[in-house]
C-alpha atoms as one frame of an Amber mdcrd trajectory, in Angstrom:
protein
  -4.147  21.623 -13.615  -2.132  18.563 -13.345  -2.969  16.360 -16.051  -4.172
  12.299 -14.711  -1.437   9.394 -15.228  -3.019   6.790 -17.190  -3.490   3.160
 -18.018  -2.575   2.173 -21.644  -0.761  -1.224 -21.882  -3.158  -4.030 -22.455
  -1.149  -6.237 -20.246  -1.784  -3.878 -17.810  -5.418  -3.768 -18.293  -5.307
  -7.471 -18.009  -3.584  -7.726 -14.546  -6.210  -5.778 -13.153  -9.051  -7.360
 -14.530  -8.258 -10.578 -13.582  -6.488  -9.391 -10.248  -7.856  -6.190  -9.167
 -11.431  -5.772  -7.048 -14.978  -4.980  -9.049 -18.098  -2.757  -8.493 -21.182
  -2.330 -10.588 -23.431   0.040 -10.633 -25.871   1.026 -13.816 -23.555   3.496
 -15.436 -20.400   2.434 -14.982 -18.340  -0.885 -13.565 -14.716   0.091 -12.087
 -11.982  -1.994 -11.186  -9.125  -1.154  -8.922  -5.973  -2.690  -6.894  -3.260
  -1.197  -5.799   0.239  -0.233  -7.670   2.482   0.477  -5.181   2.568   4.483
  -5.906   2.040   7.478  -4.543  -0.823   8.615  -6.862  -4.184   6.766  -8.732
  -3.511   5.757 -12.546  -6.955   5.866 -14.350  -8.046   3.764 -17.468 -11.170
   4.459 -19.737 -12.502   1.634 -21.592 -16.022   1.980 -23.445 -16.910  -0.969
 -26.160 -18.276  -0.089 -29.307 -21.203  -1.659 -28.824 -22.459   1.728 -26.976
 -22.507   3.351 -30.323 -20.187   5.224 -32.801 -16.749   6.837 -32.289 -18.440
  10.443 -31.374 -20.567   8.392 -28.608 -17.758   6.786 -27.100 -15.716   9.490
 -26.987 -18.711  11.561 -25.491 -18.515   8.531 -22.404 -14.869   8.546 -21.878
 -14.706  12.356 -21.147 -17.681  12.269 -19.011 -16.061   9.303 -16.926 -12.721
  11.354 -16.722 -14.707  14.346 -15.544 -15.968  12.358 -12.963 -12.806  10.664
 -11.466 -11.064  14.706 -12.181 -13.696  16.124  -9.756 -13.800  12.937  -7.552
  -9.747  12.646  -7.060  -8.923  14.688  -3.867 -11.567  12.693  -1.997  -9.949
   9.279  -3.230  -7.420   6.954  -1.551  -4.018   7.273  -3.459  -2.071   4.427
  -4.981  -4.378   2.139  -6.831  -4.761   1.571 -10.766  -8.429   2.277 -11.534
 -10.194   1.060 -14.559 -13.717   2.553 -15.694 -15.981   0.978 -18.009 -18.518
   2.456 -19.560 -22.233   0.922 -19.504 -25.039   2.203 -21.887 -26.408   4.823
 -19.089 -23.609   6.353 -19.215 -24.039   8.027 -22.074 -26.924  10.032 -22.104
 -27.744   9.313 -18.465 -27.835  12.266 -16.123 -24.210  13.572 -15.083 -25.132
  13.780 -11.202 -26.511  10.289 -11.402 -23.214   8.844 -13.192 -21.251  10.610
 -10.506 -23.889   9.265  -7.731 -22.591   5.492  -9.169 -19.027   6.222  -8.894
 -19.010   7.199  -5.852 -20.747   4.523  -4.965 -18.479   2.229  -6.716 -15.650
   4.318  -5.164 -17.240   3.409  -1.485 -17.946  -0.440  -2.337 -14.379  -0.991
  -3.173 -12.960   1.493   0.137 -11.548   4.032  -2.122 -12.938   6.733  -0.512
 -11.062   9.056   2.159 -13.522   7.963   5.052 -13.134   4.527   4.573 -11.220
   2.286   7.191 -10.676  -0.753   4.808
């Protein structure tokens, strides 16, 4: 298994927040906008006010599960941020995958989607 190119500059982070396109659903908000690659770059963010370092950690690999499984059905080239809401912790996996894809369809990541 390949392993996921990630985000981890800050200034990074910040280009696409104040640049990039938003969704939000319950579980999860996700930025994206394109980088001018080949292949998605994926960033994890998850505040601590969702609990301690065990809990956060919990919600970042259950977000990276989700983009893992949801990759081959995603456009390529775009730098993708996920943040973590409270339902995303403890919420129900199919649900938090339910919201990303919906995210993923709001924003025209998806395969399908002409935009």
């Amino acid at each position: 298994m390949k392993k996921t190119d990630t985000i981890k500059e800050n200034r990074t982070f910040r280009r696409i927040y104040n640049k990039g396109r938003s969704a939000v659903t319950p579980y999860l908000v996700l930025y994206c906008r394109p980088n001018g690659c080949k292949q998605n770059r994926l960033g994890v963010t998850v505040s601590t006010k969702l609990g301690c370092a065990v809990v956060r950690n919990r919600a970042r690999r259950r977000l990276r599960e989700v983009y893992r499984l949801a990759q081959p059905d995603m456009k390529q080239g775009y730098d993708i941020i996920l943040v973590a809401r409270t339902r995303a912790v403890n919420g129900p996996y199919p649900k938090l995958t339910a919201a990303f894809y919906k995210a993923c369809g709001q924003l025209g990541l998806a395969v399908g989607d002409k935009t």
